[in-house]
N, C-alpha and C positions, 0 to 999 in steps of 0.2 A: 929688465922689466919695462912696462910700457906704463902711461900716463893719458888719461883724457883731462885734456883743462878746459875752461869755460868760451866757449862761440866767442865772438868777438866782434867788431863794426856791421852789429844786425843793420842791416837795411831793407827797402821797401820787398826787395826779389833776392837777396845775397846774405851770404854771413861768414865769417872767416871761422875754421875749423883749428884748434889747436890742440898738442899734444907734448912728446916728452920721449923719449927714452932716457930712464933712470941708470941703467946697465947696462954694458953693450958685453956679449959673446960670440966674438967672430964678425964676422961680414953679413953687413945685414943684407938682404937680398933685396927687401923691399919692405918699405914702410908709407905710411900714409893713415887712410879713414876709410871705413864704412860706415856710412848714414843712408837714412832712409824714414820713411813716413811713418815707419810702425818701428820696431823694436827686432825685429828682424835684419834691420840695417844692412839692405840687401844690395847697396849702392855703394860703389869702390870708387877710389880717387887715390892714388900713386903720388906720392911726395918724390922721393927718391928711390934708387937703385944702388945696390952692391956697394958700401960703404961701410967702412967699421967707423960708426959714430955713436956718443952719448949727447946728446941734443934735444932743444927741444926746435919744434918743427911746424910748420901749419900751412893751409890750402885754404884759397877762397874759394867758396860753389857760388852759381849765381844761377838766374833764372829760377826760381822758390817761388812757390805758390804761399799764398798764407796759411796754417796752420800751423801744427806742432811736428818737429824733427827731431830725429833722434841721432848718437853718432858715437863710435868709438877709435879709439887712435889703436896704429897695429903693427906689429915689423913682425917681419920672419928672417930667420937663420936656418944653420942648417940641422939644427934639431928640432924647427916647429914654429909657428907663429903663435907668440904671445898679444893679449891684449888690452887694451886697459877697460877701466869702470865705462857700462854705459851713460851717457849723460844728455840732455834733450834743450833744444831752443825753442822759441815762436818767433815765427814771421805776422809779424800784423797785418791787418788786413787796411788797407793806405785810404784814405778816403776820397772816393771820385763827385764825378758830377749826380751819379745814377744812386751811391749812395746817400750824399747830400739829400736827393730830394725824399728819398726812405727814414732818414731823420728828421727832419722838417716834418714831414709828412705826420709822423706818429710824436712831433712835439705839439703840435695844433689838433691830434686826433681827427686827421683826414683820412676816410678811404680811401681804399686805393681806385682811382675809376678809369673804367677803359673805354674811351671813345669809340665811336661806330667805325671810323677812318682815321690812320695813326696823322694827328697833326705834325709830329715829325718827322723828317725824313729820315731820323737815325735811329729813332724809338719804334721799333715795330712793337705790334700789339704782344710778340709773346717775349718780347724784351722779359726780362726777369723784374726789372723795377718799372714798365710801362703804367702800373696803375700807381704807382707813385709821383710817378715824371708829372704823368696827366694832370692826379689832381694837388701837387701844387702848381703848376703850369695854370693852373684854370681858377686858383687864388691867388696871382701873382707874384708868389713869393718868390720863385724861381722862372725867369726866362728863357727863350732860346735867340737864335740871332734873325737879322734880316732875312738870310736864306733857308730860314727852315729848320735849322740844327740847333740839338740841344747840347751832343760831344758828351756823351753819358758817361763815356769812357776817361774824360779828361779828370786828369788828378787835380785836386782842389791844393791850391798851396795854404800857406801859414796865413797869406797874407789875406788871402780871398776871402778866407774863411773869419779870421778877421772882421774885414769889411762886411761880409754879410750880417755879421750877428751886430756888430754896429747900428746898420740901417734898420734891421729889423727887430730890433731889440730895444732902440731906443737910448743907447747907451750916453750915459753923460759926455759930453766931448772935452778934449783935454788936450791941449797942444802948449808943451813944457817948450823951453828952452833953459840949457842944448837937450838935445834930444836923450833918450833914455838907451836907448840902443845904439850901437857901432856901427849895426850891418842896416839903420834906420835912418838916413838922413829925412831931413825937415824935403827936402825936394820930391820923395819917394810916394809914390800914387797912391799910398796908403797907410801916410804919416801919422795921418788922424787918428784914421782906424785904430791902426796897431797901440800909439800911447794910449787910446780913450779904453782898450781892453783891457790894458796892462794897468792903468791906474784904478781898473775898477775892480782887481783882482780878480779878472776872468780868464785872461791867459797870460803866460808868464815868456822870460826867457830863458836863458842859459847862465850860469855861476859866469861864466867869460862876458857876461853884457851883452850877448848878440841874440836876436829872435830868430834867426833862420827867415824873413820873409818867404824866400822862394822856395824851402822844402818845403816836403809834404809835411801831412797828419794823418794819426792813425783813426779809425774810424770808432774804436773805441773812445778813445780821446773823444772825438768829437762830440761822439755823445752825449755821455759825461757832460760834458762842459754845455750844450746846449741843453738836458734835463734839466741842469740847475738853475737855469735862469726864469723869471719870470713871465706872465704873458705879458708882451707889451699891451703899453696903451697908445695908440697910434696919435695920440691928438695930443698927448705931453711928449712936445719935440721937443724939448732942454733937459728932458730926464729927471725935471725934481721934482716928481710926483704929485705936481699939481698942475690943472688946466686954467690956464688962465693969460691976461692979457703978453705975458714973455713972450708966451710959443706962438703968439699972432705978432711980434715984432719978429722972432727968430724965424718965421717962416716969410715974410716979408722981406727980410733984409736976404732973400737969397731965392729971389722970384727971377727964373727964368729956367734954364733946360736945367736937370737934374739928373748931374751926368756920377758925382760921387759925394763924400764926403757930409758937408752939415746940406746941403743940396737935396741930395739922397733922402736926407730924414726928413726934411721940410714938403716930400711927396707924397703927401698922406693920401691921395688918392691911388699913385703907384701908377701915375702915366709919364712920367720921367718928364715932366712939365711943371714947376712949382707955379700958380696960376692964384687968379682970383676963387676957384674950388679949392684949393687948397686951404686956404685964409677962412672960408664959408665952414669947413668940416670944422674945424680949429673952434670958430668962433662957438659953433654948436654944442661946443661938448665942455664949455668953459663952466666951470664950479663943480664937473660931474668927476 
């Protein structure tokens, strides 16, 4: 008898396939999986050959698109191939720079707009998220580089994403000692970030104490977790929900380029410049 057991180390594009022979009769000739996108599981993959084994057994596939998969474990002998129960995984769908700005996008309830001429060189106009790119591009929320490029395609890590919701979100800032994570030292471009989410219960780690900074996220995840946050209010830089003389000391004490971290927040104008505008917006909106 055969056995399908549960996928295993899913990841962004892979997932390992497991199975079983409960009983063996004879020499198996061949055992392994068929999986496939529908239930048809029309896609073979060969474990072994010509073996008298009771075993359990399994194959990693890799290159998986995101959606749902299906799969059964299978041997034959020389009276027939048996099979086991069908059983089904999801590959998630990882989140890039192009969906980044499609979330953004519909957390600020931006349309999507599409310029006369694509200002990117990477984003053409029938890019699939082009009117996404655009119009946070054209509210600052989302950048591209010196040369032109947005990199739509580039997968957003733990940490990025992170950082992003930090700066744009407002988030209290929080810098413990020691640090809260293993794979987080105090030296890491994104110290801040990551304690200031974690102690605000916005994103978490792992039961092992480690955040993963440089994996990915899934785009669900991201979601999620950017729906539930509040609109910031850009002119309470310290986060405690009042505008007032702090966040004209806190934007002060960090007047010059605004390259990350309490820097970043204190650019309430969003020219990567913490400046005497800066200190002016601040001042404006103080008691509001």
């Amino acid at each position: 008898m055969v056995e399908t057991n549960d996928a295993t180390e899913l990841k962004a594009d892979a997932a390992t396939l497991n199975g079983r022979m409960t009983e063996c009769f004879g020499v198996i000739k061949q055992y392994g999986f068929f999986y496939g996108t529908d239930t048809r599981t029309t896609k073979k993959v060969v474990v072994g050959t010509n073996e008298y084994v009771e075993k359990a057994y399994k194959k990693s596939i890799s290159d998986l698109l995101p959606g749902k998969y299906y799969y059964k474990a299978f041997a034959t002998n020389a009276a027939g191939t048996g099979y086991g129960e069908l059983k089904e995984f999801t590959i998630e769908e990882t989140l890039t720079r192009a969906g980044l700005a499609q979330i953004v996008a519909e957390k600020f309830n931006l349309a999507p707009i599409l310029p006369a001429e694509p200002a990117f060189n990477d984003v053409p106009l029938e890019h699939w998220a082009a009117g996404y790119i655009y119009a946070v591009a054209g509210e600052g929320l989302l950048k591209g580089d010196d040369e032109g490029n947005f990199y739509p395609d580039q997968l957003v890590t733990r940490a990025a994403y992170a950082a992003f919701l930090y700066e744009r979100f407002n988030i209290p800032t929080y810098n413990p000692t020691p640090p809260t994570f293993n794979d987080v030292p105090v030296d890491y471009w994104a110290f801040i970030e990551i304690e200031s989410l974690k102690h605000a219960g916005i994103m978490s780690g792992t039961d092992e104490g480690t955040f993963s900074p440089d994996g990915s996220i899934n785009k669900a995840d991201a979601t999620t977790i950017i729906q539930s946050l509040p609109e910031p209010v850009y002119s309470d830089i310290n986060g405690d929900g009042n505008i007032n003389i702090l966040d004209l000391q806190f934007v002060n004490s960090n007047l010059g380029p605004a390259e990350n971290g309490a820097a970043r927040k204190s650019d309430v104008n969003d020219d990567y410049q913490v400046d005497i505008i800066d200190l002016l917006l601040v001042a404006k909106n103080i008691g509001n």
